[in-house]
C-alpha positions in Angstrom: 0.0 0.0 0.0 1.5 3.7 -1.0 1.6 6.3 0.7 -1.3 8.1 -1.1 -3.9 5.5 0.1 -2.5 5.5 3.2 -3.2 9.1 3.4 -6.8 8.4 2.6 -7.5 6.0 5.5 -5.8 8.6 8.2 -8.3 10.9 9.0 -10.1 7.5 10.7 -7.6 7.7 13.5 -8.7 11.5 14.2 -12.3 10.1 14.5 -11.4 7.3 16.3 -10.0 10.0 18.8 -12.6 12.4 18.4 -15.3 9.7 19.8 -12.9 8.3 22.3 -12.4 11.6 23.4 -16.4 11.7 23.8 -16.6 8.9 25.1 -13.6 9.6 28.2 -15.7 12.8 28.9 -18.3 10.4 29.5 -17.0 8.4 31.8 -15.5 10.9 33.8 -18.7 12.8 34.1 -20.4 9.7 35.3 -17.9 8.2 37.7 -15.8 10.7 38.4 -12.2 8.6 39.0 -9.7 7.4 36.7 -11.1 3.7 36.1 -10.1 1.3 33.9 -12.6 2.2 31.0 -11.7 5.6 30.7 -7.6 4.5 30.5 -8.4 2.3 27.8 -10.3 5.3 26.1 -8.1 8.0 27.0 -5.3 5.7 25.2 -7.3 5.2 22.0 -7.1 8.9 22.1 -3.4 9.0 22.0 -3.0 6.2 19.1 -6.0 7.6 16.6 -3.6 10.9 16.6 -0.3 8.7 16.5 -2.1 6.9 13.5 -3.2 10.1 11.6 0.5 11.2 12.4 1.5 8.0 10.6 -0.5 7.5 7.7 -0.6 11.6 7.2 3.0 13.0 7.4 2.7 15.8 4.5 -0.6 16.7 5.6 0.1 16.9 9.5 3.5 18.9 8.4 0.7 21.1 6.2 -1.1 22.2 9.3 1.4 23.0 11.7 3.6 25.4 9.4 0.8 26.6 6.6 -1.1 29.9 7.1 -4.4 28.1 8.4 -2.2 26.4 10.6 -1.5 30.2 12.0 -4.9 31.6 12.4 -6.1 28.1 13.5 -3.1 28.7 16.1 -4.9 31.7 17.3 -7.7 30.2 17.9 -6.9 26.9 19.1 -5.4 29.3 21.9 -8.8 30.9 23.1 -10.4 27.9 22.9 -7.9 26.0 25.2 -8.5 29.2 27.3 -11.9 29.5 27.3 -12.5 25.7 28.4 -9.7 26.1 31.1 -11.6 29.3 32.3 -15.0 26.8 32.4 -12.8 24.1 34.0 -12.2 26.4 36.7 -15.4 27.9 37.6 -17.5 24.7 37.4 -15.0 22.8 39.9 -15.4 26.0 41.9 -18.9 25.6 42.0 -18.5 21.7 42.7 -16.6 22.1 45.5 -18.5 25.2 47.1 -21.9 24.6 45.9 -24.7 27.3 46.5 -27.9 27.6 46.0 -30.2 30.6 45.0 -34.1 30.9 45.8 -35.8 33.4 43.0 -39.5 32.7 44.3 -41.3 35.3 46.0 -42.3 33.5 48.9 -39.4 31.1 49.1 -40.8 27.6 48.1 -37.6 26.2 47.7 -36.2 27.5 51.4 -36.4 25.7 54.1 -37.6 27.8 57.1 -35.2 28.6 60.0 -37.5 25.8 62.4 -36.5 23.3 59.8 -33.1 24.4 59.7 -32.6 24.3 63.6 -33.9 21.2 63.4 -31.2 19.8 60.9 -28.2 21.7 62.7 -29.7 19.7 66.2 -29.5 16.1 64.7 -26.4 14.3 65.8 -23.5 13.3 63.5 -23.6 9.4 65.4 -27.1 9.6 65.1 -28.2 10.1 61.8 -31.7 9.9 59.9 -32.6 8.0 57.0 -35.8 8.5 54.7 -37.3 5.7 52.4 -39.3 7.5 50.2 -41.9 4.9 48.8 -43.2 6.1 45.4 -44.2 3.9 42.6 -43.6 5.1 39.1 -47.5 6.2 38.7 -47.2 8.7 41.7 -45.7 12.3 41.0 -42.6 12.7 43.4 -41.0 15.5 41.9 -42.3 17.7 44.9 -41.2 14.8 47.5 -37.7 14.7 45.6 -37.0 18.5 45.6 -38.0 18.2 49.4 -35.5 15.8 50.3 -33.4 17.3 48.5 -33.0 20.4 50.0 -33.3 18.6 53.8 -30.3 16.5 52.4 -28.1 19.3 51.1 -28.6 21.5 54.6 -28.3 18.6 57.3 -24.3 18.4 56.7 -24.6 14.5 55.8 -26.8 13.8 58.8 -29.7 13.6 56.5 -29.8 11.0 53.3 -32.6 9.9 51.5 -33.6 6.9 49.0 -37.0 6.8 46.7 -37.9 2.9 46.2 -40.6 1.6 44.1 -43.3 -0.1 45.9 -44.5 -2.2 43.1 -41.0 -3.4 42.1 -39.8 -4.0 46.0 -42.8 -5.1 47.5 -40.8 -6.6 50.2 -39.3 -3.6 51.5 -42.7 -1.8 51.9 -44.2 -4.3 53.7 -41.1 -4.4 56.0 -41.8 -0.8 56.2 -45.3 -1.6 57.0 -46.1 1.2 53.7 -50.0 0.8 52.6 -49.8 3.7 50.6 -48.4 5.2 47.5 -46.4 8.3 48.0 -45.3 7.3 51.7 -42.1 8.5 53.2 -40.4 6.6 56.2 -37.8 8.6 58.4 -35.6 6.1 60.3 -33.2 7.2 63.3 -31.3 4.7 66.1 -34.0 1.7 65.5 -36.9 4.4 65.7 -39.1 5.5 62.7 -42.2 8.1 61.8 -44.4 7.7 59.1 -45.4 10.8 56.6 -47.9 10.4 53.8 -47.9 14.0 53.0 -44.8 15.6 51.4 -44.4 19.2 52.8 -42.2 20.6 55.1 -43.7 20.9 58.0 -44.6 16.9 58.1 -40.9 15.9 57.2 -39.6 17.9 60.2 -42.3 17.0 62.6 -41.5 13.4 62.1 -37.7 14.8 62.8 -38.8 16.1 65.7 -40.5 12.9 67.0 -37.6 10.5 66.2 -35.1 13.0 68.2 -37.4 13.5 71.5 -38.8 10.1 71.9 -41.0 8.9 74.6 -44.9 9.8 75.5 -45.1 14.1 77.1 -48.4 14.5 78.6 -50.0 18.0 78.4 -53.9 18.2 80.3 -55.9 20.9 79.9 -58.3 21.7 83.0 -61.8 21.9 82.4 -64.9 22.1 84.4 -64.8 26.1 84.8 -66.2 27.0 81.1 -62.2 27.1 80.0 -61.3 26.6 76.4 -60.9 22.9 75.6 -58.8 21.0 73.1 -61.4 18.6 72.3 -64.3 21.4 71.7 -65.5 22.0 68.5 -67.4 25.5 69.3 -66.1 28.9 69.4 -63.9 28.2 72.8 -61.8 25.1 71.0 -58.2 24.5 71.4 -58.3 22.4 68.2 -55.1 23.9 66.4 -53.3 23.9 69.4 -53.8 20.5 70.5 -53.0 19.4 66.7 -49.4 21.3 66.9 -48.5 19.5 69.9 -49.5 16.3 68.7 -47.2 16.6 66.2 -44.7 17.9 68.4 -45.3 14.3 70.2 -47.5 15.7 73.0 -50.2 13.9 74.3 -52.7 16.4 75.1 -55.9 15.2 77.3 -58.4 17.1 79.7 -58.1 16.8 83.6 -61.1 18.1 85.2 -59.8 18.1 89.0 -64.0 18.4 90.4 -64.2 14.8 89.5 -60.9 13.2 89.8 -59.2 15.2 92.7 -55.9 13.8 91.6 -53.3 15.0 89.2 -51.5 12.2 86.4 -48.3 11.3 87.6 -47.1 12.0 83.7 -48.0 15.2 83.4 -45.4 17.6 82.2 -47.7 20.5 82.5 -51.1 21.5 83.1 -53.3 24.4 81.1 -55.5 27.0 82.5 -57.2 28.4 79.5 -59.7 31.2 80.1 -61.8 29.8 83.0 -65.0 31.7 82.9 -65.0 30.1 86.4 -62.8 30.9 89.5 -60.9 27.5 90.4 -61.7 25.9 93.4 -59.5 26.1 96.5 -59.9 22.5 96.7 -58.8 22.6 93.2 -55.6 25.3 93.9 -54.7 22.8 96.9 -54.0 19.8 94.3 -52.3 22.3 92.1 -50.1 23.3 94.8 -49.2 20.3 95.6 -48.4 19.4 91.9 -45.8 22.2 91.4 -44.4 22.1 95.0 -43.1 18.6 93.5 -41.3 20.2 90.5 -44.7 20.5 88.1 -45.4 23.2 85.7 -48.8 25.4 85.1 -49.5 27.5 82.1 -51.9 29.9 83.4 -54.1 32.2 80.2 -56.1 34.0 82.3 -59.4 36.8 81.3 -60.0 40.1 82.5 -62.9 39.9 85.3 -65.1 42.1 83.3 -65.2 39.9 79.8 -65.6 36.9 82.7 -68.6 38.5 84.1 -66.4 37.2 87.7 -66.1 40.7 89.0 -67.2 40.3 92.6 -66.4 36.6 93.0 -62.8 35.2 95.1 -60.4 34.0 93.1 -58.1 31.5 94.9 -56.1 30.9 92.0 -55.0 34.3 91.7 -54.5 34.8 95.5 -52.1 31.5 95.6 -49.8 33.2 92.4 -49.6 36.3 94.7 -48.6 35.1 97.8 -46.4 32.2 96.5 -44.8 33.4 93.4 -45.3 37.2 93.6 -47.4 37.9 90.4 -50.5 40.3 90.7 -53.2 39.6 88.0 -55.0 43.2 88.4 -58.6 43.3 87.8 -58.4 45.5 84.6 -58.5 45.5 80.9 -55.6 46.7 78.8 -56.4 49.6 76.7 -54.8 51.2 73.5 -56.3 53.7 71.6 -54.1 53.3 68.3 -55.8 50.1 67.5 -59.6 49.3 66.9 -60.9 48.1 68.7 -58.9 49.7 71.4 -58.8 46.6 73.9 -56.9 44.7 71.4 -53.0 44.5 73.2 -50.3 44.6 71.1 -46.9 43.0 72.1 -44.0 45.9 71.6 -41.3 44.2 73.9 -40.1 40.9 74.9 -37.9 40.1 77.8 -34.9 38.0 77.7 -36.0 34.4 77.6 -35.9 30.8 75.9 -40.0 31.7 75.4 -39.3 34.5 73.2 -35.8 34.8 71.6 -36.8 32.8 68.8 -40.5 35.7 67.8 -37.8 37.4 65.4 -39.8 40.4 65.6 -43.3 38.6 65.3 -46.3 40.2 67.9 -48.4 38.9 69.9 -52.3 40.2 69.5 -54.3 39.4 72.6 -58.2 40.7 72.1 -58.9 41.5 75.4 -56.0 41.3 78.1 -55.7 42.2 81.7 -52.2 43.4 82.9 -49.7 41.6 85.3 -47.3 43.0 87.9 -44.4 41.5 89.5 -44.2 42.3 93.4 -41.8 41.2 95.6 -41.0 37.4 94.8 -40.0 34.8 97.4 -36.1 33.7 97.8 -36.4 30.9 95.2 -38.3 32.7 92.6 -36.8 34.2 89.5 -39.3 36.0 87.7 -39.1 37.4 84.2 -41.4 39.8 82.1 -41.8 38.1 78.7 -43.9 40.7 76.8 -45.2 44.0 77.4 -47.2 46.8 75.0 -46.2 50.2 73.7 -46.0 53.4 76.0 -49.2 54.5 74.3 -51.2 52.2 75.9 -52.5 51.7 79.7 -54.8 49.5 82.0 -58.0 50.9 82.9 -59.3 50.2 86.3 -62.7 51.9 85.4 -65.1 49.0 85.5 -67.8 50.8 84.8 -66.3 52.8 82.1 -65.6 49.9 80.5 -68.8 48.0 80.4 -69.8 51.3 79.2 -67.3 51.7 76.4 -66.2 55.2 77.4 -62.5 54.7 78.2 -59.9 57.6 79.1 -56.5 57.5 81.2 -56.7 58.6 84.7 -53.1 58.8 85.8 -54.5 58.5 89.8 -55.8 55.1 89.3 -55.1 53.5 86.0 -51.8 51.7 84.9 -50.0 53.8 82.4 -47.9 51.5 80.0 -45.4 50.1 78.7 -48.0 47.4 80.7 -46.8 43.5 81.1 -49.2 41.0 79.2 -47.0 37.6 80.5 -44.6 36.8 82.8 -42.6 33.3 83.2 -41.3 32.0 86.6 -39.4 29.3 88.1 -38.6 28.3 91.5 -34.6 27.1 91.9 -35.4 24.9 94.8 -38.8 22.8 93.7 -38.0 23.2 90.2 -41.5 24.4 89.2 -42.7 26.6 86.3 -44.8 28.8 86.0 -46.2 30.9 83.3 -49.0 33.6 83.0 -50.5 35.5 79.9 -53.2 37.8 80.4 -55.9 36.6 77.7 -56.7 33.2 76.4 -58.5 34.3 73.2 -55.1 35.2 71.2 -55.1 31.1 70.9 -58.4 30.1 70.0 -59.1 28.7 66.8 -59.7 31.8 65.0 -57.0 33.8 66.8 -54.2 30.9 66.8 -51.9 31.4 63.2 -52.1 35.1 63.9 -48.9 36.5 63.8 -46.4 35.1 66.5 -49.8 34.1 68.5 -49.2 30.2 68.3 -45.1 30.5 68.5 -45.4 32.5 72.0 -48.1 29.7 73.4 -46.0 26.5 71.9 -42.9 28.0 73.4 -44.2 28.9 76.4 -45.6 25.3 77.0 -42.3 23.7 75.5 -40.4 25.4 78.6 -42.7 24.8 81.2 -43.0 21.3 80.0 -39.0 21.4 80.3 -38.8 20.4 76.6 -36.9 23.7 75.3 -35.0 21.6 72.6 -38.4 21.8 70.7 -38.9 24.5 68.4 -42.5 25.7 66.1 -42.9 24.9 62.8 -43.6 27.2 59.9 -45.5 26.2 57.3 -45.8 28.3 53.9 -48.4 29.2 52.0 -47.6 28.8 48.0 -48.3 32.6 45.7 -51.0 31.6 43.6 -49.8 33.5 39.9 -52.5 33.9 37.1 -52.4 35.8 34.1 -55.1 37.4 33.2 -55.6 38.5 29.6 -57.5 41.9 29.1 -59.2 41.1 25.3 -58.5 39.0 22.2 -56.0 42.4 21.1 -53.7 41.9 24.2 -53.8 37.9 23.2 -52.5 39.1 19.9 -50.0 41.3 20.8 -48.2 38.5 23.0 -48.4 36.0 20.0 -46.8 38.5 17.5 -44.4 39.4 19.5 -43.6 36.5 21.4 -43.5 34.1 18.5 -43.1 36.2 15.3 -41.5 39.5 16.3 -38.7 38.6 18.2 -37.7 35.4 16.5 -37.7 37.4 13.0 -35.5 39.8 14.3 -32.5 37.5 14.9 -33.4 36.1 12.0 -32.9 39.2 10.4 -30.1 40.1 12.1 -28.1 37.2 11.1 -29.3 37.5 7.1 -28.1 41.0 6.9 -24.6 40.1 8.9 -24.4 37.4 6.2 -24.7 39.8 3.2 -22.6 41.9 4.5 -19.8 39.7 4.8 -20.6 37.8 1.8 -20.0 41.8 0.0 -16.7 42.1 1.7 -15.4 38.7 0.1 
C-alpha cells in the first residue's frame, strides 16, 4: 500500500479519537475517578492521533507550518482558554456549591425551624428517609424536598425513593399501605409521613429525636377553652401542633378526679370563665411544689362576668410566686378596637428569643405586675405593650365603652401582658398570659400568636430543645388577559417579532460579509 492510500484512511484515527475523546468525557462525568474504561479510552485517544501522524505525514506537516495552521493557532489558543476558564469555575462551584431561591415567597427555602432542626441532629445519630413512590405517583415535589433537607443537614440527613410495586418486600417491611409514603428512620426508631411538605418531614424529625410519651392536660370544668371542643372556645389547632410535636394532650377536670397524672409535664388554665376551686388550687399546689409546671391564660374579670367573686387561683400566684393579675382590661387607643393588646417588647428568655420580631395580638388582656417574689423565685417579664397604651381600672367605664387614662388610678404602660417564673429549689414553672383568646381557633396562626403559646408550654414542659414549625403558603400567579387584542399582541411578538429579528439580524450580517469577500 503507497503512501497516497494511506493518506486516505488517516483521518479514521482522528475520528477514532474524536469519539474516544467523547466517550472519556463520558465516563468521567459519570464516575468521576480514573477507572479502567476511561484509561483504555483516554489511550485510544493518543493512538487515533499517532495513526493520523503516521498515515498523514505531508498533511500533519501542512497544518502545523501553513497559514491556516497560523490563524487556527490563534484560535486553538482561546479555545484552550476559554475551556480552562470553564474548567475552573465549574469545579469552583463543585466544591462550594450554593444555591439561590428566585421565588417570592421562598418555596424552595427551608424555614429557619426546619433548619434548627437539621443543625440539632447528631452526626452518630443520623436519619434516613425511604421514600416509597411507585412510578405512577408524581414525586418531583417529595424529591426536591429531600433534596433540599439532604443538602442542609451536613450528611446527617440521606434519602432513598424505592418503588413499591418493584420492591414489595421492603414496603411491607416498612409496613407502607400507601403510595407516595415516606419513612424517616433514626437509632431503630421510625415516623411515618404520607404527606410531602415541610412541615410533616420535620415534625416526624422532631418525634424520632425526642422520643418517649409528654403528657399535656388541659383543665376543664370552669367553662375554659378545651382542646377537644369544636365550638367557638376550642383549642383544636393547638392541641393538633402538639401532637405533632409528640405531645399527648388530654383534659383533667380536677372536680371529679381530685388527683393530678403522675405524667404530666404541665397543666393548662385556659380562660376559666369560672374561678378555680380552692380544693382545686390545693391539688395544684401540691403538683408544682413537687417540681410540676402550670401554664396559666387568664381573662380580664369584666369579659368573665367574675367581678365580685374570690379568686383563689389568683390569691395562691400572689402570695407564692409574687405575680398580681389586676382586675383590669388593657387599653390602647391606636388600634380598633382599642382593647386589642399589642406585644412591643419581649424580655430576655428561651420563650421569646426565637419571635424574630413577630407580635403577639391578645383581644382582650388584663395586665400583670411583679411584686416582691420569694427567695427561690426568679421572675421574668416576657412581653409587654407600647407606652401608648394603659390599664383601665374603670369598671364601669368599660362595660360602658367610654374609656380615658386617669393617671391617679389607671396603669399607664409600657403594661406587662406575661410573665414566666421558676422556683430554683422545687424546680416548678410557671407561666401567666393575660388573655386566652389570642389562641383560640380563630386567633391561633395570627402572627407570633401560636409561636409564644408553643414556646411557652415547651419550657414549662421542660422540653426547650423543641422549636415551632412554619408552614408556607404557596403565591398563587395567574395571568389574566384583558381582550382578544392583548392575546394578539403577545403571540406577535412572542413568537413572530422577536424570532424574526435574529433572523434578520443574522441575514443581513451574512450579506454583508458575503460583500466584503
Amino acid at each position: 500500500m503507497n503512501r497516497s492510500q494511506l493518506e486516505r484512511f488517516a483521518p479514521i484515527g482522528l475520528y477514532v479519537s474524536l469519539l474516544a475523546l467523547l466517550v472519556s468525557a463520558g465516563l468521567y462525568i459519570v464516575q468521576r475517578s480514573l477507572t479502567l474504561p476511561l484509561q483504555i479510552s483516554l489511550g485510544l485517544v493518543v493512538v487515533g492521533v499517532a495513526a493520523y501522524a503516521l498515515m498523514a505525514p505531508r498533511r500533519l506537516r501542512e497544518a502545523l507550518t501553513g497559514r491556516q495552521a497560523r490563524y487556527g493557532s490563534n484560535a486553538l489558543v482561546l479555545t484552550v482558554a476559554f475551556l480552562g476558564i470553564l474548567v475552573v469555575i465549574n469545579y469552583l462551584i463543585y466544591k462550594n456549591p450554593v444555591r439561590w431561591d428566585l421565588t417570592e415567597d421562598k418555596q424552595h427555602t427551608l424555614s429557619k425551624e426546619t433548619l434548627e432542626t437539621l443543625a440539632s441532629l447528631k452526626d452518630k445519630d443520623p436519619v434516613k428517609a425511604e421514600a416509597f413512590y411507585s412510578s405512577r405517583f408524581p414525586s418531583d415535589t417529595a424529591r426536591d424536598l429531600l433534596d433540599s433537607y439532604q443538602y442542609n443537614s451536613g450528611g446527617k440527613f440521606t434519602y432513598e425513593f424505592i418503588d413499591p410495586e418493584q420492591d414489595p418486600v421492603r414496603a411491607q417491611s416498612a409496613n407502607v399501605t400507601r403510595d407516595g409514603t415516606i419513612v424517616l428512620y433514626q437509632s431503630g426508631r421510625s415516623e411515618q409521613v404520607t404527606y410531602a411538605s415541610e412541615e410533616e418531614i420535620t415534625s416526624a424529625l422532631i418525634k424520632l429525636a425526642n422520643p418517649g410519651e409528654r403528657a399535656i392536660y388541659f383543665l376543664v370544668g370552669h367553662g375554659e377553652y378545651s382542646p377537644e371542643d369544636t365550638s367557638d372556645r376550642s383549642y383544636r389547632q393547638v392541641k393538633s401542633t402538639l401532637s405533632n410535636k409528640n405531645y399527648t394532650v388530654n383534659t383533667l377536670n380536677l372536680l371529679a378526679t381530685r388527683n393530678i397524672p403522675e405524667d404530666a409535664k404541665a397543666i393548662v388554665i385556659a380562660g376559666p370563665e369560672k374561678p378555680i376551686s380552692q380544693e382545686e388550687v390545693d391539688l395544684i399546689k401540691a403538683y408544682l411544689d413537687k417540681g410540676g409546671s402550670l401554664i396559666f391564660l387568664s381573662e380580664p374579670p369584666v369579659v368573665t362576668q367574675a367581678l365580685d367573686a374570690t379568686d383563689p387561683l389568683a390569691a395562691y400566684l400572689k402570695q407564692a410566686w409574687g405575680i398580681q393579675m389586676s382586675n383590669d382590661m388593657v387599653i390602647d387607643l391606636n388600634y380598633n378596637p382599642p382593647s386589642v393588646a399589642i406585644s412591643a417588647s419581649y424580655g430576655n428568655h428561651s420563650i421569646t428569643q426565637k419571635m424574630y420580631n413577630q407580635a403577639i395580638v391578645l383581644p382582650s388582656a388584663r395586665s400583670l405586675e411583679v411584686q416582691t417574689a420569694p427567695q427561690d423565685v426568679q421572675v421574668t417579664v416576657l412581653a409587654q405593650t407600647a407606652k401608648n397604651s394603659w390599664a383601665e381600672k374603670d369598671i364601669a367605664s368599660l362595660k360602658e365603652n367610654k374609656v380615658g387614662f386617669d393617671e391617679k388610678t389607671d396603669i399607664p404602660g409600657p403594661v406587662t401582658l406575661a410573665i414566666a417564673a421558676e422556683n430554683s429549689s422545687t424546680k416548678a414553672r410557671l407561666v401567666i398570659i393575660g388573655d386566652s383568646d389570642f389562641a383560640n381557633d380563630n386567633n391561633f396562626l395570627q402572627y407570633g400568636n401560636s409561636d409564644f403559646l408553643i414556646n411557652s408550654i415547651d419550657w414549662a414542659a421542660k422540653q426547650e430543645n423543641l422549636i415551632n414549625l412554619t408552614p408556607k403558603s404557596t403565591t398563587q400567579r395567574i395571568l389574566i388577559v384583558r381582550s382578544q387584542t392583548t392575546l394578539g399582541l403577545i403571540l406577535l411578538i412572542s413568537v413572530f417579532l422577536l424570532p424574526g429579528l435574529v433572523i434578520v439580524s443574522g441575514v443581513v450580517v451574512w450579506i454583508q460579509r458575503k460583500r466584503r469577500g
